[in-house]
KEGU-902074 format. One record per residue: residue in three letters; x, z, y of N, C-alpha, C in turn. Coordinates in steps of 0.001 Angstrom, whole numbers, plus 500000, padded with zeros to 6 digits. Layout:
BEGIN
alaXZYXZYXZY...
# end
This chain:
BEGIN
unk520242524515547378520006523119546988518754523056546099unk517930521873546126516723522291545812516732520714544485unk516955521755543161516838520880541953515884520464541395unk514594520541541985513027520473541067513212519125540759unk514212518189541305513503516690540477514678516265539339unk514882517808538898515600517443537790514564518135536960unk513754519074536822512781519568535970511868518709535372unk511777518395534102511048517805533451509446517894533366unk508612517155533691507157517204533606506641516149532891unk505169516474532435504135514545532382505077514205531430unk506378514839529961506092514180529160505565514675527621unk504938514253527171504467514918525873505187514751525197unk505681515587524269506234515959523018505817515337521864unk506538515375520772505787514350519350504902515354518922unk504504514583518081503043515069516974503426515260516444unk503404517009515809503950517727514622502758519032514701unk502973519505513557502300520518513226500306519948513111unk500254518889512755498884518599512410498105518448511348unk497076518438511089496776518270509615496294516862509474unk496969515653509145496420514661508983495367514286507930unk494825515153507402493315514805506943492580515601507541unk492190516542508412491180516949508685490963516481510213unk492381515891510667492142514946511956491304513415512136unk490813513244510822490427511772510481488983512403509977unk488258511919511000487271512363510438486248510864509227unk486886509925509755486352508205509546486450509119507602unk487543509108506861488529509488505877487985510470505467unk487372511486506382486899512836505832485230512501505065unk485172511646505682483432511284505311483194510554504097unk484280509356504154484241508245503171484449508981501922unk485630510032501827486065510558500783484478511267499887unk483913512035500567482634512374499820481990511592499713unk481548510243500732480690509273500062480948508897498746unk482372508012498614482909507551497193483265508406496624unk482243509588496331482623510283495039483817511261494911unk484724511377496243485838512572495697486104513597496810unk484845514078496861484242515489498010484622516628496637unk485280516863495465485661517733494997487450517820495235unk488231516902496292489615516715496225489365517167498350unk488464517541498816488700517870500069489925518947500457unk489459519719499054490268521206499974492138521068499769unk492131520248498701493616519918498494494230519195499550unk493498518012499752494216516820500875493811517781502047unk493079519135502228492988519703503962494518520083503861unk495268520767502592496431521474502036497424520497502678unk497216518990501936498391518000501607498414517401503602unk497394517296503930497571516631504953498371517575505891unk498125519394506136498722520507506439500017520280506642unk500793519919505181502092520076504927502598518461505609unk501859517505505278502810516530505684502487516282507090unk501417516644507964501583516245508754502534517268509891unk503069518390509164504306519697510000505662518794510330unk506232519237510892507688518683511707508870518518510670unk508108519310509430509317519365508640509117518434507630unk508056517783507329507743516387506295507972515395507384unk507481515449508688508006514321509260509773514423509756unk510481514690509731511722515147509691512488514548508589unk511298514715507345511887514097506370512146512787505799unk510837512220506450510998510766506590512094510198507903unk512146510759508827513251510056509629514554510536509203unk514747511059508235515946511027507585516536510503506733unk515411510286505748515520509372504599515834507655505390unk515397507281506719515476505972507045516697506043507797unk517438507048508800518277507295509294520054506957507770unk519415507704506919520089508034506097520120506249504606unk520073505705504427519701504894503188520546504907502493unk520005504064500943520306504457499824521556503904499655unk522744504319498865523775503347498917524263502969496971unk524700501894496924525095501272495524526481502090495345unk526486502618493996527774503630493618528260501919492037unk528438501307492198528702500476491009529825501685490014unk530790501834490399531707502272489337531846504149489540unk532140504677488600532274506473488698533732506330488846unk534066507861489033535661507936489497536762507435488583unk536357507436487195537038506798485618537089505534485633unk536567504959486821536526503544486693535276502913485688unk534336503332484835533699502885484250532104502453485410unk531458501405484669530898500809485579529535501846484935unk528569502119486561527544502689486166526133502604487165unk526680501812487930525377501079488622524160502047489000unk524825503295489918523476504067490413523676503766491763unk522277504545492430521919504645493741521791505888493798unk522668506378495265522780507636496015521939507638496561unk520884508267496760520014508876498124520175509933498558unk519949510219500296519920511271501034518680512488500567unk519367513551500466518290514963500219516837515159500477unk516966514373501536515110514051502076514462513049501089unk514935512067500265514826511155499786514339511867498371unk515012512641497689514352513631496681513014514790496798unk513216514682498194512085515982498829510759514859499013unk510757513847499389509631513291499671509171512444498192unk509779512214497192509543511800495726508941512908495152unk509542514189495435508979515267494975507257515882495286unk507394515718496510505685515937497141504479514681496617unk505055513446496438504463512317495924504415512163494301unk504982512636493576504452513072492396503796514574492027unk503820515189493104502952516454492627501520516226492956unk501597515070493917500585514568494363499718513872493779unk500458513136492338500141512152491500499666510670492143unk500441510416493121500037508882493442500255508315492542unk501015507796491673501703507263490206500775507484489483unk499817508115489240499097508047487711497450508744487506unk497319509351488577496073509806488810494859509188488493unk494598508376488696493556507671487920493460507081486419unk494848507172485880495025506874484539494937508279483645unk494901509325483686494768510337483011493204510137481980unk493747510720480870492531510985480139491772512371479344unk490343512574479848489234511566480280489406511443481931unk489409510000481999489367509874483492488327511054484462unk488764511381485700488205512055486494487425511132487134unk486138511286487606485436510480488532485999510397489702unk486089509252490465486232509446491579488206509645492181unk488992509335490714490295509451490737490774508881491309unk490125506988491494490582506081492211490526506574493758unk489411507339494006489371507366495612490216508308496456unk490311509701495395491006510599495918492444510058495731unk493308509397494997494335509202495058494647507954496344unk493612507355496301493484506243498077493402506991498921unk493098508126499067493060508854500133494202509729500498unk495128510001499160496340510926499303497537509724499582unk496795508779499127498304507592499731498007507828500997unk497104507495501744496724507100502868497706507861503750unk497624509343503457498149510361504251499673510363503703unk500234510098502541501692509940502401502481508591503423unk501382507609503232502094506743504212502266506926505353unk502054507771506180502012508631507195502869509245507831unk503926509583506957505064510116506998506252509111506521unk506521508675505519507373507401504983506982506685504171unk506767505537504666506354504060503586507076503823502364unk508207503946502776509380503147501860509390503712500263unk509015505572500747508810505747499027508188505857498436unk506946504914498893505310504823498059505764503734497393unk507115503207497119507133502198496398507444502243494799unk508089503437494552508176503862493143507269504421493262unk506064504570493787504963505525492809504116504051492563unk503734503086493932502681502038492916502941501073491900unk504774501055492099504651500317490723504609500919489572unk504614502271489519504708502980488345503054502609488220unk502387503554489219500963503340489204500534501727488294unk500833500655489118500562499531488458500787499481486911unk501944499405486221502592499306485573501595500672483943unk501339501416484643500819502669483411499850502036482512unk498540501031483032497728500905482520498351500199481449unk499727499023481709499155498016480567500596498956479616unk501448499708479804501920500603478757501189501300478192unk500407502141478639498999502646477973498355501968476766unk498431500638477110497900499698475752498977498897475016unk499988498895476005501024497904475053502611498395474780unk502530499900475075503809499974474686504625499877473609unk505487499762473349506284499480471716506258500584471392unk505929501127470182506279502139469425507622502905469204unk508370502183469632509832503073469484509745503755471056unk508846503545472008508924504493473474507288504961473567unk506627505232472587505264505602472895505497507203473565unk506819507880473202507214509088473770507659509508475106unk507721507967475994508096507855477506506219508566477953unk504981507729477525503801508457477851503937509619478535unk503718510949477933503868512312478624504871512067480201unk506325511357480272506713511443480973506188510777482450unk505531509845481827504835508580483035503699509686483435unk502913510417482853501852511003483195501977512423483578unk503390512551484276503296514100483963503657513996485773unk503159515372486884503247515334487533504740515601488640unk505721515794487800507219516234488381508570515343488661unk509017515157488954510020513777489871511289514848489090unk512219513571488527513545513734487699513861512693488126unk515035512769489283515836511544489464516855511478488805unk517234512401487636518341512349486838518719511148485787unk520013510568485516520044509810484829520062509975483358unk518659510297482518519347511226481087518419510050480422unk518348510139479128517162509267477890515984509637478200unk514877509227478236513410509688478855512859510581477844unk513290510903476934512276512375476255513043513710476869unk514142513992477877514700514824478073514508514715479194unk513816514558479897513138514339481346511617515052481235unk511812515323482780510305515825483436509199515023484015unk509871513751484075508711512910485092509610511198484677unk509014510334484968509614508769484658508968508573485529unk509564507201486082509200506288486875509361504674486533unk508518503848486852508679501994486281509035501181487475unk509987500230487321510365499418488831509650498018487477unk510018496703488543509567495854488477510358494169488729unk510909493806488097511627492294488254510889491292487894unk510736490848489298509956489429488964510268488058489440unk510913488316490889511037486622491379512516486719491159unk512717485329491050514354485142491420514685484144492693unk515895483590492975516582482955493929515579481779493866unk515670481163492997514901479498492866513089479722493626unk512835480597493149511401480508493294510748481494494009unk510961482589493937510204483811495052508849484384493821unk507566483376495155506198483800494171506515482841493260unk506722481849493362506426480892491900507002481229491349unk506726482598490302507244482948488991507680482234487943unk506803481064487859506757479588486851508055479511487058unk508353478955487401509987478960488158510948479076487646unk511103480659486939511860481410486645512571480955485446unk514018481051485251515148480962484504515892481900483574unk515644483271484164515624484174483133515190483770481591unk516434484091480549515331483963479154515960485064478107unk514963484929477098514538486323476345515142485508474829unk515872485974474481515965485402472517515672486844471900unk514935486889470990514477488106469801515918487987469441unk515745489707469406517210489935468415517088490380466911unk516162489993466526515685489721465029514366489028465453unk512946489569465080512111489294465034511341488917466152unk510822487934466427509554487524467330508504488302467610unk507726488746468682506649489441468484506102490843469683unk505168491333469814504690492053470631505325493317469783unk506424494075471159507032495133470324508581494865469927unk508884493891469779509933493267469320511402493829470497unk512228493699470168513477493492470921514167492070470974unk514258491980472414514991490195472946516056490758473665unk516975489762473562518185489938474278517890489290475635unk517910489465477145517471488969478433518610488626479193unk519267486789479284520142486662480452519621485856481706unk520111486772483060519458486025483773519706486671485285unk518806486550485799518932487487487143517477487295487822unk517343488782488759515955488924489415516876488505491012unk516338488604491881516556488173492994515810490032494443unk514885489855493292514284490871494366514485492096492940unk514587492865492581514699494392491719514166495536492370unk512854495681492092511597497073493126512611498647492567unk512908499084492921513286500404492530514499500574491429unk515499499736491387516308499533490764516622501085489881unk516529502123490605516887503546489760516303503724489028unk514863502911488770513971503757487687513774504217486310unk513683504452485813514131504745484426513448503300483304unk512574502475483898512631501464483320512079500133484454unk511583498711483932511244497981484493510106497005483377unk508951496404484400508393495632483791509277494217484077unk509415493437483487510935492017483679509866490972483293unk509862490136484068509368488393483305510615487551483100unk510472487181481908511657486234481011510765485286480568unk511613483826480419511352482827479843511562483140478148unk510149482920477099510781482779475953509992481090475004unk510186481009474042509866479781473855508565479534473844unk507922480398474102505954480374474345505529480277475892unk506725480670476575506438480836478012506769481996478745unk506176482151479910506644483192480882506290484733479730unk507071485500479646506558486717479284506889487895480021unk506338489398479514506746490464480226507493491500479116unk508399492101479529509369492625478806509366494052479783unk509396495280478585509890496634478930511077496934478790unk512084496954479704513699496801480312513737498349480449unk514151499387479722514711500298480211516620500640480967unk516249501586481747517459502027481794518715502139480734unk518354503267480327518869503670478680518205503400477771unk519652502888476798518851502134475761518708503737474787unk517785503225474153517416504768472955518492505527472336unk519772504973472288520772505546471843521737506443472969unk520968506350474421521259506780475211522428506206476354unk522804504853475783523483504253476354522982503134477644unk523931502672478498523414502345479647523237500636479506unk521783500018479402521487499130479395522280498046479881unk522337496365480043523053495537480521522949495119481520unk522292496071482588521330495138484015522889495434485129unk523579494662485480523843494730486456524054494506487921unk523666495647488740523720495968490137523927495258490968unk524015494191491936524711493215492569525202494116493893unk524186493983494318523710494797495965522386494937495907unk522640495977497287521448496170498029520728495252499501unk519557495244499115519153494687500421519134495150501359unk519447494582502449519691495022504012518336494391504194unk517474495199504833515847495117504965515893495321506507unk514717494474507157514391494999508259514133496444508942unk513181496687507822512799497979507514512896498735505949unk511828499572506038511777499922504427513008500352504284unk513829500925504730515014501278505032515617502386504059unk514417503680504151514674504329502961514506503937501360unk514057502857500773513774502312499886514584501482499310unk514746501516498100516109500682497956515765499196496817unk516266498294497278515857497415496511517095496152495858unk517095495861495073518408495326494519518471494057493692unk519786493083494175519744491938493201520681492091492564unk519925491835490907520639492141489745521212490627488613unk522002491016488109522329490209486333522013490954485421unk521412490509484043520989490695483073521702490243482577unk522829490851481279524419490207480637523732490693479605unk522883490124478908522376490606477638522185492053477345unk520930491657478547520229493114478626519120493312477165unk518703494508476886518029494713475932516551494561476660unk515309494130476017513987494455476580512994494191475703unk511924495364475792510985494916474566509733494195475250unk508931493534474029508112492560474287506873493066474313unk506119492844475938504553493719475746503487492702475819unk502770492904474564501779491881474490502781490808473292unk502047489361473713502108488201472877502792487209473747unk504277486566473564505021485966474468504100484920475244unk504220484715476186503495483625477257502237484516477828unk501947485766478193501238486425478690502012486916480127unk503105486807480030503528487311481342502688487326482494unk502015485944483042501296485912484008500456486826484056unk499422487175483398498379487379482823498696488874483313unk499061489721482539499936491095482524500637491280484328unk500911490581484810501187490360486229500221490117487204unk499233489464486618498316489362488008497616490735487841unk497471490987486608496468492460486665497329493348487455unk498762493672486861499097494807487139499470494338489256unk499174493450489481499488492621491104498116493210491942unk497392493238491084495676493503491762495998495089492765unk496509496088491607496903497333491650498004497459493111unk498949496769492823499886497072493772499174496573495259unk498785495471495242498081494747496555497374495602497311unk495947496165496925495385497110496680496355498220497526unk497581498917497040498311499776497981499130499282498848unk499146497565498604500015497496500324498665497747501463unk497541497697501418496671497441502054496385499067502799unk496186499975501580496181501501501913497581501852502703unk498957501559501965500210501867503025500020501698504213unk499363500296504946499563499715505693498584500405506421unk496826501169506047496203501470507300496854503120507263unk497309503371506406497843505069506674498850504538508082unk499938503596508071500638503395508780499895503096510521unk498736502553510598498240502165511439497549503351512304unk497365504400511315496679505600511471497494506406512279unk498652506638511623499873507380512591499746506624513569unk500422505742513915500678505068515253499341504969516315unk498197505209515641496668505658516368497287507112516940unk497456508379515494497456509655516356498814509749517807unk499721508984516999500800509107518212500353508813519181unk499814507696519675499057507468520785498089507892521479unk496987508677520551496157509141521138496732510746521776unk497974511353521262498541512298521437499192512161522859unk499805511127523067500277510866524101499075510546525155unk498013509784524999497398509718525836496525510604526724unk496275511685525754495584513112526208496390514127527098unk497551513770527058498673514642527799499397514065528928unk499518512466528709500717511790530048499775511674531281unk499953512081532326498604511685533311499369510704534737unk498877509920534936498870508929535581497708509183536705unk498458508891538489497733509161539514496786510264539267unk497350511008538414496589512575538312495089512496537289unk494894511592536702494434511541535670494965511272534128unk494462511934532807495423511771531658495050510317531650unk496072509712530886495706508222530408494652508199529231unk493547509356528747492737509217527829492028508790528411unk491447509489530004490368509492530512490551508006531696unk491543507253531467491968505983532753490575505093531975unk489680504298532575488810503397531624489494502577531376unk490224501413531525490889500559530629491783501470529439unk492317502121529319493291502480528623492200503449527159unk491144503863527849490092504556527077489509503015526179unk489272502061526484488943501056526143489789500381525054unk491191500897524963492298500375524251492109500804522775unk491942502104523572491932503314522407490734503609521524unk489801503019521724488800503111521185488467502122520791unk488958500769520820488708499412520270489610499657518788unk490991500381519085491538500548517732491105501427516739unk490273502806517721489744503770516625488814502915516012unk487924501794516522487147501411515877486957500537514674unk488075499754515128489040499145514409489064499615512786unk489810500724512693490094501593511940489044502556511157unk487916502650511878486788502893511319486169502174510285unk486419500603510539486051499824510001486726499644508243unk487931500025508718488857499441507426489058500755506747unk488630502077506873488499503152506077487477503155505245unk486605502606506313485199502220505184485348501149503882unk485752500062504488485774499248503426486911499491502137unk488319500319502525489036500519502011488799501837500698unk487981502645501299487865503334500082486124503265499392unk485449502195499622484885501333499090484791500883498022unk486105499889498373486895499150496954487692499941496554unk487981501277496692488746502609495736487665502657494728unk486576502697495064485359503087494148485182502221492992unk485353501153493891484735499696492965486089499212492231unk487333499921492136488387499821491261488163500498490114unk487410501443490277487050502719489011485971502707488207unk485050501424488791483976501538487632483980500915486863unk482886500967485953482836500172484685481800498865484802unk481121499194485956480311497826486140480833496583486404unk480506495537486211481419494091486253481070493442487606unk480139493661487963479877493055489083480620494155490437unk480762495604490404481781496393491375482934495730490964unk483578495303489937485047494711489832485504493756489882unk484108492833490245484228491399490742484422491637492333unk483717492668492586483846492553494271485524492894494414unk486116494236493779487258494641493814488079493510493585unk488077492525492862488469491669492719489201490495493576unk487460489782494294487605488836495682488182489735496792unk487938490961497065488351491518498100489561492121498501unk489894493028497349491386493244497186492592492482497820unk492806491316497681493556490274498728493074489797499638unk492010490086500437491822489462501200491797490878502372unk491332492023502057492116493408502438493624493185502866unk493980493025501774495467492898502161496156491394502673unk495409491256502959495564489547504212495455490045505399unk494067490633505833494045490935507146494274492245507726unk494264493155506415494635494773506943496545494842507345unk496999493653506545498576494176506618498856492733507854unk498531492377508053498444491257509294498209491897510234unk496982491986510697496570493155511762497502494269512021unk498002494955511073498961496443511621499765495829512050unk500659494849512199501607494559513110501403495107514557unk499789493643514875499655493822516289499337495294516667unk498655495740515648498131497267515888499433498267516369unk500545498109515392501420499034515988501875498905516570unk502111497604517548502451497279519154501605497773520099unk500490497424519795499800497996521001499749499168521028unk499792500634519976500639501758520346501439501896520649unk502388501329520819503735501408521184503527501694522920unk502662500173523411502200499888524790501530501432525328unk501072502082524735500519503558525180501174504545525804unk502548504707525039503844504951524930504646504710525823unk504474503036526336505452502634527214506794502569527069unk507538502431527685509366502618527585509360503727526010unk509162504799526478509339506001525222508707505299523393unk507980504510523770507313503900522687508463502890521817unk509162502573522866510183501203522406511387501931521817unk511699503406522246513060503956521885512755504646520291unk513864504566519660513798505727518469513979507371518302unk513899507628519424513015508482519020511919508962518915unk511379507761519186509286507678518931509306507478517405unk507956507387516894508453507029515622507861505445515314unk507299505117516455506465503953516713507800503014516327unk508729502639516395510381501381515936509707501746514904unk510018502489514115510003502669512797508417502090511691unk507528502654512228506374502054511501506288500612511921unk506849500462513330506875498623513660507871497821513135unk508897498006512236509754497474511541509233497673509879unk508737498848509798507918499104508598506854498125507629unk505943497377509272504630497012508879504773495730508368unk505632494765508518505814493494507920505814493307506542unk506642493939505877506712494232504425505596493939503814unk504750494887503777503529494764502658502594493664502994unk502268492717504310502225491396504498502775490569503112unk504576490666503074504923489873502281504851489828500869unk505336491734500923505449491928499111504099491909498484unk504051491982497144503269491764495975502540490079496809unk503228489592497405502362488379497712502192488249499135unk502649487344499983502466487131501352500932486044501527unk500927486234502979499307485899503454498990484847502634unk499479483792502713499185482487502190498683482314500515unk499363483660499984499246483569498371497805484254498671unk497697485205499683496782486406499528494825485115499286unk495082483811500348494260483524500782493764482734499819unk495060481885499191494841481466497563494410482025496465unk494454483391496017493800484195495075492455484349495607unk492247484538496961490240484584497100489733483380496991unk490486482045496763489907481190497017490208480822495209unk491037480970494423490861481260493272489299481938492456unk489284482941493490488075483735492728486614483183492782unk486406482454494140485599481748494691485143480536493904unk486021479888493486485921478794492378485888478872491248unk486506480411490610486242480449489284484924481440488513unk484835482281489359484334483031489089482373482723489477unk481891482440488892480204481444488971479497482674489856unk479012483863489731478526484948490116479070485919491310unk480560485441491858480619486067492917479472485650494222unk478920484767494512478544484412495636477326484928495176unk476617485279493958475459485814493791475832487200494339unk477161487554493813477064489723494350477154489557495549unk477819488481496613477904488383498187476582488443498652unk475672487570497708473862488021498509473658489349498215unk473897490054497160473431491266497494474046492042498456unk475136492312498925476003492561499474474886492601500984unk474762491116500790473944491071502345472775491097502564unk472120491366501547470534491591501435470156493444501676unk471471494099501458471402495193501861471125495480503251unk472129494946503911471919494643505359471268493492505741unk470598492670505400469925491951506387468750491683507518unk468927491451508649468419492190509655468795492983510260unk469867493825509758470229495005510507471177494890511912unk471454493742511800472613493130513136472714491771513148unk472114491329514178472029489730514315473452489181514613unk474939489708514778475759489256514547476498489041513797unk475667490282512756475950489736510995475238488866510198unk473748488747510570473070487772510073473365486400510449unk473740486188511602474767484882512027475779484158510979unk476741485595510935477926485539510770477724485552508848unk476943485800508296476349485816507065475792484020506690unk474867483851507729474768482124507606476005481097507575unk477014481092508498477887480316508719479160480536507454unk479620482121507124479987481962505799479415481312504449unk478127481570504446477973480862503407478193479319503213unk477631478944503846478043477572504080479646477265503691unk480614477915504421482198477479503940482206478309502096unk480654479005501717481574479689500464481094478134499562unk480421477097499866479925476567499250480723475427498622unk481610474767499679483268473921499071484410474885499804unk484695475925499231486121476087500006487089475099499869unk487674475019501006488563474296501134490463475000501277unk491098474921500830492332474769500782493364475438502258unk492737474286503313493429474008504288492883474930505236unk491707475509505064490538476378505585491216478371504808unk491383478372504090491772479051503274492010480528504367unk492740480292505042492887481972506221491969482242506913unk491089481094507800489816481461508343488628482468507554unk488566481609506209487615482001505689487837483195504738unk489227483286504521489483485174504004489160485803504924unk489500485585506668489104486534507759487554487040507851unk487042485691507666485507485872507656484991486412506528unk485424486374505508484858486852504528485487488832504000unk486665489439505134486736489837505259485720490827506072unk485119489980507437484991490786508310483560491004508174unk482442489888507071481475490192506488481272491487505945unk482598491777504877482791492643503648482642494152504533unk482990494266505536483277495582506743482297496140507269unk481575494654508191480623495026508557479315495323507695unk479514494631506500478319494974505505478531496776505611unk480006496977505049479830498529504808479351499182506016unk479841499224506458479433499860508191478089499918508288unk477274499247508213475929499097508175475264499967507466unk475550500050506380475262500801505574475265502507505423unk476531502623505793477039504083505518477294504809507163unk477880503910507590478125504834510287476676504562510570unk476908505541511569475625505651512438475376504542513267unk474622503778513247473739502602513970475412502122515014unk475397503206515907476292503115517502477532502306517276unk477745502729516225479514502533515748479190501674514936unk477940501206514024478198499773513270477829498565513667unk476991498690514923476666497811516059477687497574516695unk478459498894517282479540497948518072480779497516517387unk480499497729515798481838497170515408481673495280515088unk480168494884515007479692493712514879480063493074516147unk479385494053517554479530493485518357480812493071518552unk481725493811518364482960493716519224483914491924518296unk483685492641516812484167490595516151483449490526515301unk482259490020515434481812489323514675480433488123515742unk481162488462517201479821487988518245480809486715518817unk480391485274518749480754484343519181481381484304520145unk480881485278521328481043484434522350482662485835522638unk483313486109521514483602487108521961483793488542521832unk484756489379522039485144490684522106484176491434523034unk483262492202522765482685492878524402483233494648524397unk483077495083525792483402496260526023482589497563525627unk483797498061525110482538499501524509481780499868525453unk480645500971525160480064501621526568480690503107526066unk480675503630527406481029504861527676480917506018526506unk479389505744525744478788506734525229479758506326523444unk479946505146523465480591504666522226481880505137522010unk483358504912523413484127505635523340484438506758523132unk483028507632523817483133509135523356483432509585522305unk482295508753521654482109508974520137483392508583518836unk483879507307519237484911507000518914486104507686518630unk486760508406519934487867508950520189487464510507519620unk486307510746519537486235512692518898486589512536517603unk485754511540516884485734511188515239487073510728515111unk488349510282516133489806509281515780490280511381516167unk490051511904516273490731512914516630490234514119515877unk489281514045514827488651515157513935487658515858513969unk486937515414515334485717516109515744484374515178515100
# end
C-alpha cells in the first residue's frame, strides 16, 4: 500500500533559533547612527537568547498560562496577590537584567542610553508584549521619584535602579529590584482624569511629602503586584499624584483592595486590576494640584514605548513571514520569489524601514539637552504612536495572509501578536487623544513650526514627493483644525519619516519610501532591484 500522501512536505517550521538583532539590519545601522554602536555586541548576545525556542516558549506560556487573583491566604486573612506562571518570572528576569526600567536614568547618564535601551525593547517585544508593561511604567515613573520622592522612601532609589527582578512580597529595603505600577482612570471617566473622584485628606499635615489618607477606586490598576504605584487623587487644590506603596513602612499591607482581574483581549500574560482604596495610605509628590502636570510628563515616556512595543511586534510578524515565505513553494516556486507576493513583502520591509528610522531618532532626541531636539520629541512622540500602533494592526494581518490557514491557527504566533496589537493604540491614550496632544503642541508651542523648516530645509529638493508633501502640510500647520486632527498627525507623521530617510538610507530606499506614500496619485510598485534590496536588509544582509 503506497502511503506517500501521508508524508509531510512544503511546510515550514517556526522561527527559532535566530538572532533578532543581527537579523535587522534597518536597527543594526540606526543603533550606531544615534549614538549607541558601543551596546552592539550585547543586543548581538540579547537578541541570540531571545530570539532561541526557549525565550519564545516562554512567552507562549506566560499567555497560555495568565495571572490569577489569590484575594485571601489559607488563614483566611485577606492578601490580595497575583500568581503568575514560571515563564512569567523568567521573562521579568531577562528584562531587568536588561534594564528596560531604568537605563537611561542612571547617574552620570550614559550617552546614547535612550537609544540603546529603544533598541533592547524593540527586541523584548518580540517575544512577549504583555511584560514590557512593568518595566515602562517603572521606566516612566523613576524620573519624577528621582526628584520628588518623600524622604521617608528615598531608600526604595537603589532598588528602582538596580538591575535584578524580586517578585517577592517583603518591605522594599529587603529587596533586590522594585518595580512602580500606575492608577489613573476610573469608571466615570477613562482619559478624562479631571473626572476623577478618588480623594486624598492629609493625615496630619498638608504638603509635598506629606501622608493622605486615599478613598476611592481606579478602574484600570497597571501592574497591580508592584511594590508601589504612582495614584491621582482629588485633594482640595486639585488633581494630585500620590506615592501608594504596597507595604506600608511598618511592613504592613497597605489598604488597596483587589477587585478583579481583567479579562483582556489580549495582553493576556499581563495582569491588570480594578481596585478600592479603604483608606489607603499615599504620599504626596510635588505640590497638590500638579497631578496633571507629573502625568503628562511621565505619559510622554510611556507613549514613546507603546510605539517601540508595537514596531518590535510588527517586526516579528515581518520575520515569521518572511520565514515562511522563503521555504513554502507554490507551483514549484518559493512564495519569496512569486512577484506579487515579493511585492507584499517588501512594501512591509519598507514600511518598517521607515519607522526604525524615525523611531530611534526620537530615542536620541529624548536624551538631549537641546530644547529644540525635545520639542521635536515632543510633537512627535504621539503622533508615532497614532500611526505606528494603528498601522500594526493591518500590518499583522497581512502576515498572517503569508501564512494562510496556518497563519489563522495558534499555533502560529501571528493570533497572538494580532490580539496583542490593539492595546497600545488604546493605552497611555487612544488615537483620538494621540491627535489632540500634537495639535496641543502645534498651538502652544510658537517655535515648533520654525524646527519643522529646518527639519525640511535639510531635505529640500531631495524628493519632489516630499517637497509637495512639505507645501501642502504647511499650509494645514497654519490653523489646525480640530476636526482635521488624524489627517494631519498622518501627514505630519509621514513628513517626520521621510525627512529621516532622506537623510540617513541610500537614495533607492528613501525614494521609494516617498514614492510609495507620500505620491498623490498613489501607492506605486517597487522595482525589482528595490525588492532585492529590501528583503536582504529585512533579513540581515
Amino acid at each position: 500500500m503506497n502511503w506517500t500522501t501521508h508524508t509531510v512536505f512544503n511546510q515550514p517550521g517556526p522561527l527559532s533559533q535566530s538572532n533578532l538583532f543581527l537579523s535587522d539590519t534597518p536597527l543594526r545601522e540606526a543603533l550606531v547612527r544615534e549614538g549607541a554602536g558601543w551596546d552592539a555586541e550585547r543586543l548581538a548576545s540579547v537578541g541570540a537568547q531571545l530570539g532561541s525556542s526557549e525565550s519564545l516558549e516562554l512567552g507562549r506560556l506566560a499567555n497560555a498560562h495568565p495571572p490569577e487573583l489569590v484575594r485571601y491566604a489559607p488563614t483566611g486573612d485577606r492578601v490580595d496577590d497575583i500568581r503568575f506562571h514560571p515563564a512569567w518570572h523568567m521573562l521579568m528576569q531577562g528584562l531587568c537584567a536588561n534594564r528596560l526600567h531604568n537605563l537611561p536614568w542612571e547617574q552620570p547618564a550614559t550617552p546614547g542610553g535612550f537609544v540603546a535601551r529603544a533598541a533592547r525593547f524593540m527586541l523584548h517585544a518580540q517575544v512577549e508584549a504583555g511584560s514590557l508593561c512593568p518595566v515602562t511604567m517603572t521606566f516612566g515613573a523613576i524620573p519624577l521619584l528621582q526628584a520628588q520622592m518623600p524622604k521617608s522612601f528615598h531608600d526604595w532609589l537603589p532598588g528602582l535602579m538596580s538591575d535584578s527582578y524580586d517578585p517577592h512580597s517583603r518591605p522594599a529595603p529587603q529587596k533586590r529590584g522594585l518595580l512602580i505600577g500606575m492608577g489613573m482612570t476610573e469608571k466615570q471617566g477613562g482619559t478624562d482624569v479631571l473626572s476623577n473622584t478618588t480623594r486624598a485628606e492629609p493625615l496630619a499635615q498638608r504638603g509635598p511629602g506629606e501622608a493622605y489618607r486615599l478613598i476611592g477606586h481606579k478602574w484600570f490598576f497597571s501592574v497591580p503586584q508592584s511594590d508601589a504605584h504612582l495614584v491621582l487623587a482629588q485633594t482640595q487644590s486639585g488633581l494630585s499624584c500620590f506615592f501608594v506603596p504596597r507595604l506600608l513602612p511598618d511592613g504592613m499591607r497597605n489598604a488597596i483592595r483587589l477587585e478583579r482581574l481583567k479579562d483582556k483581549l489580549g495582553n493576556r500574560a499581563n495582569a491588570s486590576a480594578e481596585v478600592e482604596f479603604q483608606n489607603a495610605h499615599g504620599w504626596l509628590l510635588g505640590e497638590e494640584g500638579e497631578g496633571v502636570r507629573h502625568i503628562l510628563k511621565m505619559g510622554g515616556y510611556t507613549r514613546f514605548d507603546c510605539a517601540l512595543g508595537s514596531h518590535g511586534q510588527m517586526r516579528r510578524a515581518l520575520s515569521v513571514a518572511l520565514w515562511h515565505a522563503h521555504q513554502r513553494q507554490v507551483m514549484g516556486k518559493n512564495l519569496a520569489d512569486q512577484p506579487l507576493m515579493r511585492q507584499v513583502l517588501s512594501q512591509q520591509a519598507l514600511w518598517l524601514e521607515g519607522q526604525t528610522a524615525l523611531l530611534m531618532r526620537l530615542a536620541r532626541a529624548w536624551q538631549s539637552d537641546d530644547a529644540s531636539e525635545r520639542l521635536l520629541s515632543r510633537l512627535l512622540t504621539p503622533a508615532a504612536k497614532y500611526v505606528v500602533c494603528q498601522h500594526g494592526i493591518a500590518f499583522v494581518a497581512e502576515a498572517m495572509e503569508v501564512l494562510g490557514g496556518n497563519g489563522y491557527c495558534e499555533e502560529s504566533e501571528l493570533p497572538r501578536l494580532y490580539r496583542e496589537m490593539p492595546v497600545n493604540s488604546i493605552w497611555e491614550g487612544s488615537g483620538n487623544v494621540m491627535c489632540l496632544d500634537v495639535l496641543r503642541v502645534l498651538r502652544k508651542q510658537s517655535d515648533v513650526r520654525e524646527r519643522l523648516e529646518q527639519e525640511y530645509e535639510a531635505v529640500k529638493g531631495c524628493n519632489r514627493h516630499l517637497d509637495r508633501h512639505w507645501r501642502q502640510l504647511r499650509r494645514q500647520l497654519d490653523k489646525p483644525q480640530e476636526a482635521h486632527a488624524r489627517h494631519l498627525t498622518q501627514q505630519l507623521y509621514a513628513f517626520a519619516t521621510a525627512s529621516q530617510m532622506l537623510q540617513v538610507l541610500e537614495p533607492g530606499l528613501a525614494d521609494g519610501w516617498c514614492h510609495q506614500w507620500l505620491d498623490t496619485r498613489g501607492p506605486a510598485t517597487l522595482s525589482a532591484a528595490q525588492c532585492d534590496r529590501l528583503l536582504l536588509r529585512a533579513t540581515g544582509g
